[in-house]
Each structure stands twice: as C-alpha cells, then as structure tokens.
N, C-alpha and C positions, 0 to 999 in steps of 0.2 A: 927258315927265317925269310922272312921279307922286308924289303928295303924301300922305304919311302922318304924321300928328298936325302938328308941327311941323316935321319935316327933310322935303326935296327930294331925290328919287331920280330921278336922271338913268340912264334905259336906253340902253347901246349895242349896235349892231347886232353881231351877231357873224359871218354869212356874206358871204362875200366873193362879188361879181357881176362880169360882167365887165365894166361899167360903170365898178367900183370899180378894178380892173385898168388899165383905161383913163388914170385920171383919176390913180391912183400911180405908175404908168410914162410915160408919156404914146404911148403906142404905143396903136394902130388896138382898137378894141372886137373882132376877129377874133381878132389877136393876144392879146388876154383871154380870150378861151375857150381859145384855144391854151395858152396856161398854165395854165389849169384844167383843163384834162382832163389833162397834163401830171401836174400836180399830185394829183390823184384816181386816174391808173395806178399812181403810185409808192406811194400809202397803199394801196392795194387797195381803191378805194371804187367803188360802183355810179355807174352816170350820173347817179341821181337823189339821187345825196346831193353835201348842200354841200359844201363849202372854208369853212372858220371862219377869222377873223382869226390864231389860233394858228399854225393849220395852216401859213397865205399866211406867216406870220412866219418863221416856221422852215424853209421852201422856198425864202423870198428872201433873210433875212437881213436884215431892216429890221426895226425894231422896233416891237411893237403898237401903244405911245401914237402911235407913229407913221401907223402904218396908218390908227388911231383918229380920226385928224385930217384925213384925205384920206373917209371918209365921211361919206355924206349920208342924210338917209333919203328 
C-alpha cells in the first residue's frame, strides 16, 4: 500500500504465475504453466511476456475481482 496525503492506495498484482493458477483452479503448479503457455500461443505472446489478470479473465471466464481475491503477493 501506498499513502498519499490522506487516502490509501491499495496496489494489485496484475500478472498471472503459475503459482496463482495453482491456487484458482486447484490443479498441479505444471498444470499452470500449461495453461499459460496455452494462454500466450493464442494472444500471440513471446515466452517472456506475462499473462495479466485481464488476459487469465477473459481465457477462463472468471472474473477479475475474482481472480483479484485468489492473489497473493
């Protein structure tokens, strides 16, 4: 959290790990990579680029705040 004057700004993570994968589906941390690379052939994305919350949302079908609640940092 960061604090500016008087309001609280709460930062969320926005890339998806397969850690995070793990812990929304409850299937095998393997199985999370497997849907991320999944997930990054069909956007046309390099190996080295993330999966955002957006992205995991609109691939699964769950929704962000949702997603939003299953991360940790």
């Amino acid at each position: 959290m960061y604090r500016y004057s008087s309001m609280t700004v709460k930062l969320n993570r926005i890339c998806i790990y397969p850690k995070d994968v793990q812990r929304i589906t409850g299937k095998s941390e393997k199985s999370g990579q497997r849907l991320l690379k999944k997930i990054r052939e069909q956007l046309g994305k390099q190996n080295h680029q993330f999966i955002t919350t957006e992205e995991f949302a609109d691939y699964t079908g769950i929704t962000p705040e949702l997603i939003n609640q299953y991360l940790t940092d």
